[in-house]
TIPA-835578 format. One record per residue (C-alpha): residue in one letter; x, y, z. Coordinates in pm, whole numbers, padded with zeros to 5 digits, always signed. Example, Ala and Ser with C-alpha at 12.3 -4.5 7.8 and 13.67 -1.06 7.14 Angstrom:
BEGIN
A+01230-00450+00780/S+01367-00106+00714/
***
This chain:
BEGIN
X+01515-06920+03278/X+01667-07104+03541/X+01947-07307+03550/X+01706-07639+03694/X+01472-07588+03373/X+01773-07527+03147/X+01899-07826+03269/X+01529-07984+03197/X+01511-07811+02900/X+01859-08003+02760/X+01731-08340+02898/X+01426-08293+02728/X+01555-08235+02430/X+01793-08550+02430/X+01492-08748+02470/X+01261-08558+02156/X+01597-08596+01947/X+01667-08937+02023/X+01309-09108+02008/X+01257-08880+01676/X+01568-09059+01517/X+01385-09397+01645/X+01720-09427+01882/X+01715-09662+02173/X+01868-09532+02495/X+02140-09836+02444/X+02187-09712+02078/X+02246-09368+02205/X+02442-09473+02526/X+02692-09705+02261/X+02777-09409+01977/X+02769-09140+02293/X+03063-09375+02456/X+02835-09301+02846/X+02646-09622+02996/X+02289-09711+02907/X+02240-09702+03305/X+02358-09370+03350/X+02172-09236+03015/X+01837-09383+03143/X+01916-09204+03464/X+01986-08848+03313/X+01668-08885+03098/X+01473-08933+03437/X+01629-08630+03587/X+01809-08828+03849/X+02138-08696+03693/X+02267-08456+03536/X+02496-08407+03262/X+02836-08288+03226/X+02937-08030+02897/X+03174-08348+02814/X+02828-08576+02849/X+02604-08332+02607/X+02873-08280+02338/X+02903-08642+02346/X+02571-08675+02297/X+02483-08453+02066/X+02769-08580+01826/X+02635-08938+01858/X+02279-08801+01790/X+02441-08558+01477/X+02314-08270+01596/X+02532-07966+01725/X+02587-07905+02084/X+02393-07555+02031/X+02095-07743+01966/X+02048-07904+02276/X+02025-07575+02472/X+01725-07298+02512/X+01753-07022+02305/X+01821-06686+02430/X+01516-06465+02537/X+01582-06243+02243/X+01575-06410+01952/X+01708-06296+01605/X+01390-06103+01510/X+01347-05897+01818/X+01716-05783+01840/X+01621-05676+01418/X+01264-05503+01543/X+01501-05333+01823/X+01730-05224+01548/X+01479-05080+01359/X+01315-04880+01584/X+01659-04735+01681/X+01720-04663+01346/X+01422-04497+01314/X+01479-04293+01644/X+01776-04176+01497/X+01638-04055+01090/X+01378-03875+01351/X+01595-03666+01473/X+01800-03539+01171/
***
């Protein structure tokens, strides 16, 4: 993924977060201690935001930091399928 759609990705993800806790962008821009100005303009993807701005956020929206980003390419069960079949590679052989 690039950097432009993880960037997206995060701003999307404010928004889905904040309109599914029924949070108003001047609700949000209050707790998250950022203008509602500058929060309206990082939801439209004229800005973006700073690590500072996104922890912010996400604490004012009670979610973790780690939320807000994509998830790897290799999630948890593909890394245990690759383990498997390693481990299986490996009883082969003795």
């Amino acid at each position: 993924m690039e950097i432009n759609e993880q960037v997206e990705f995060i701003i999307d993800r404010i928004k889905k977060v904040r309109r599914a806790r029924k949070i108003s962008q001047l609700q949000l821009s209050i707790r998250a201690d950022i203008s509602q100005s500058f929060l309206a303009s990082l939801e439209s993807g004229k800005k973006q935001p700073s690590v500072l701005t996104i922890i912010k956020i996400a604490q004012a929206l009670g979610v973790n930091p780690g939320d807000l980003f994509p998830r790897p390419v290799h999630d948890n069960e593909d890394v245990r399928e690759e383990i498997k079949d390693e481990i299986k590679r490996l009883l082969e052989k003795l």
